[in-house]
Every structure is written in C-alpha cells, then in structure tokens.
C-alpha positions in Angstrom: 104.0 100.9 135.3 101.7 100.5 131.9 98.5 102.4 132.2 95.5 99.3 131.9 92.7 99.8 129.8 89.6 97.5 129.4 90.2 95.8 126.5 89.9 92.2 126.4 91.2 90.4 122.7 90.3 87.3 121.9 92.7 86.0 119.5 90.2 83.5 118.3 91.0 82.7 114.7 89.5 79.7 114.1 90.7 77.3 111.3 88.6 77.9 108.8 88.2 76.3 105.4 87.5 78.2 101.8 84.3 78.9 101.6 81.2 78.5 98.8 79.6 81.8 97.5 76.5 83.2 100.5 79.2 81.5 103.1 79.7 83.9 106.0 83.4 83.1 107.2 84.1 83.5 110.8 87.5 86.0 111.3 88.6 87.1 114.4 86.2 88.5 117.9 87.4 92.2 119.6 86.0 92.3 123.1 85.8 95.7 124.8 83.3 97.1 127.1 83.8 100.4 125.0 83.8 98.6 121.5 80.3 98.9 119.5 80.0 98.0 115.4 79.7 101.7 114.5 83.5 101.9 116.4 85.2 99.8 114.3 86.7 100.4 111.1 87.6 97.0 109.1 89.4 97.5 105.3 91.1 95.0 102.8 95.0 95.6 102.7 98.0 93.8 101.0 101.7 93.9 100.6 102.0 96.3 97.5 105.9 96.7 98.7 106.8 92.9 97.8 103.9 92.3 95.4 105.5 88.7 94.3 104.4 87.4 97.9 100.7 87.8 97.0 99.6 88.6 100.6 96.5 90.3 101.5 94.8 90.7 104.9 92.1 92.7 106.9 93.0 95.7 108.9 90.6 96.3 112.4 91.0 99.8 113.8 89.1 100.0 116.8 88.9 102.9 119.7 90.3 101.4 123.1 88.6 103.0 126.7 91.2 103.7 129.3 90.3 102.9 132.7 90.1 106.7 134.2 89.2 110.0 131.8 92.7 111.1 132.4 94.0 108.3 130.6 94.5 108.5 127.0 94.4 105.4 124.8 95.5 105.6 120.7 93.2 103.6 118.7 94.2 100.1 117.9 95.2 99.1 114.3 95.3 95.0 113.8 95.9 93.2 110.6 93.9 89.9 110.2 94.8 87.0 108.7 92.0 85.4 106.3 93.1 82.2 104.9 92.0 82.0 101.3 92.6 86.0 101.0 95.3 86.8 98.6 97.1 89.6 96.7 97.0 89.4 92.6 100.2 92.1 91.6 99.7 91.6 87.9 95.6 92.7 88.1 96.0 94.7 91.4 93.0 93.3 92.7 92.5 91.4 96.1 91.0 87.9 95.9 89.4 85.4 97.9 90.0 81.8 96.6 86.4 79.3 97.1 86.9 75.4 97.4 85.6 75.2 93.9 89.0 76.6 92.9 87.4 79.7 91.3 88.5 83.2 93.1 86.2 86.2 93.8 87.6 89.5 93.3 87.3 91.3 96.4 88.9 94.8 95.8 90.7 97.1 93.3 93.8 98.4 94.7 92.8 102.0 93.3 96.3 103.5 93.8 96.9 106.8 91.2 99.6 109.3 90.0 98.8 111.8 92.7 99.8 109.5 95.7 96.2 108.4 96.3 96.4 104.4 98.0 93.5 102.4 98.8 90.5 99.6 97.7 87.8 99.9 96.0 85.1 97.2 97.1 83.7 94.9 94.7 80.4 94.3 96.8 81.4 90.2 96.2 83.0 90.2 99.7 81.1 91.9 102.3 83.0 92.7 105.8 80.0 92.7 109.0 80.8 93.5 111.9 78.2 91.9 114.5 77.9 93.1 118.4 78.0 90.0 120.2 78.5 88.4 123.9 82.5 87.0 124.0 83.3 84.5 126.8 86.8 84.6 127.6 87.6 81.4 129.8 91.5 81.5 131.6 91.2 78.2 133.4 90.4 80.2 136.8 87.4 82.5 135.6 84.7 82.6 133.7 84.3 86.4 132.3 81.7 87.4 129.7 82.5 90.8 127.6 80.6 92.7 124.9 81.9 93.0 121.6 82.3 92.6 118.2 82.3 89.5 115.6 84.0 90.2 112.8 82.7 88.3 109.6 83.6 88.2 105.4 80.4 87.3 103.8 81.2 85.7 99.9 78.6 86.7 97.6 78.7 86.0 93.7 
C-alpha cells in the first residue's frame, strides 16, 4: 500500500492570455497544510537538449509532510507550463512574449566551460509566491487548504 501524505494539488492552470508589462499572470496553486512561501523553490528552465523546440517552463520544488514522523517524503519537483514562456537557442535567453508582440527577456541561460547550468534573472519577470486559502471542491465536499499562489509578474 502507498504511504499518504497531506498534500492536496490543484492543477489549476487557468487559460491565460499574454500579458502587458506590471500584469501579474496567474500560474498554477500548491495546496499543503505543510507548504509556506519560504518552502518553495520556483526557477525558469528550458529544453537546452533539443534547443530548436524553443520550450521553456517553471520548475516548483516544494517539501511534502507525511502523515506520521516515521514517514519520509522526497521533495516534489513540478515543471509549469506558462503560455507565452519560450526558449530563444540562438541568444540563450528565456523569454516571455506580451500581446503587443514585443518579448521580455526573462533569463540568461548562464551555462560555462566548467559544467556550471543555470539562469540568471533579468529582474523583468518576477516569480511570487503568495500564501493563500485553496478551495478544492470534488462534487461531494467542500475542503479548504492552505497554500501557495504561484504568480510571474511582467515588469519593463
């Protein structure tokens, strides 16, 4: 039998549009009764194995609590989808495209000759994390978890 923890995930990506620069862009809710902002680790990726496909994406790592102290529960790596989020291979940079057309550069893939693979921010897209109240609704029960709102906030 699987060991149960008490995480709750709301897979709640909403459809969301490209959005103007100061728009805060709604991406995905974690609901835990362990999880807290300071607990979860949000980063930029992309596909720099198949560069030509341009993807790009965020990565939530979050702690999980298991149910009794003897339990033992990895940490919990997700990759987020964010429409409008995309991979440039010829400027290694990560980009978010606005409805103007125009894209923001959101990171520098910062990748070196000693092995070393990662982002730099820019500071023109801004991950919060937000603790909030998550209803989670399964047509029998109504059940309201804390947790966290996970946001990309487009600044010029």
């Amino acid at each position: 039998m699987k060991k149960q923890t008490g995480l709750l995930l709301t897979a709640t990506l909403m459809q969301m549009g490209l959005a103007h620069a100061g728009d805060s862009i709604f991406v995905k809710e974690i609901a835990d009764h362990s999880t807290s902002s300071n607990r979860v680790h949000v980063e930029f990726r992309a596909n720099t194995e198949s560069p030509e496909l341009g993807r790009a994406w965020l990565t939530a790592s979050y702690s999980q609590t298991a149910l009794s102290d003897a339990d033992t529960v990895p940490p919990k790596a997700e990759k987020i989808l964010v429409p409008g989020l995309s991979y440039s291979a010829a400027n290694k940079q990560i980009l978010y495209k606005k409805t103007d057309g125009t894209s923001v550069v959101c990171a520098d893939n910062v990748t070196d000759a000693i092995f070393t693979s990662g982002y730099r921010i820019t500071g023109h897209c801004v991950i919060e994390t937000v603790a909030s109240t998550i209803t989670n609704d399964d047509g029998f029960h109504v059940k309201k978890s804390p947790g966290i709102k996970i946001s990309l906030k487009i600044k010029e």
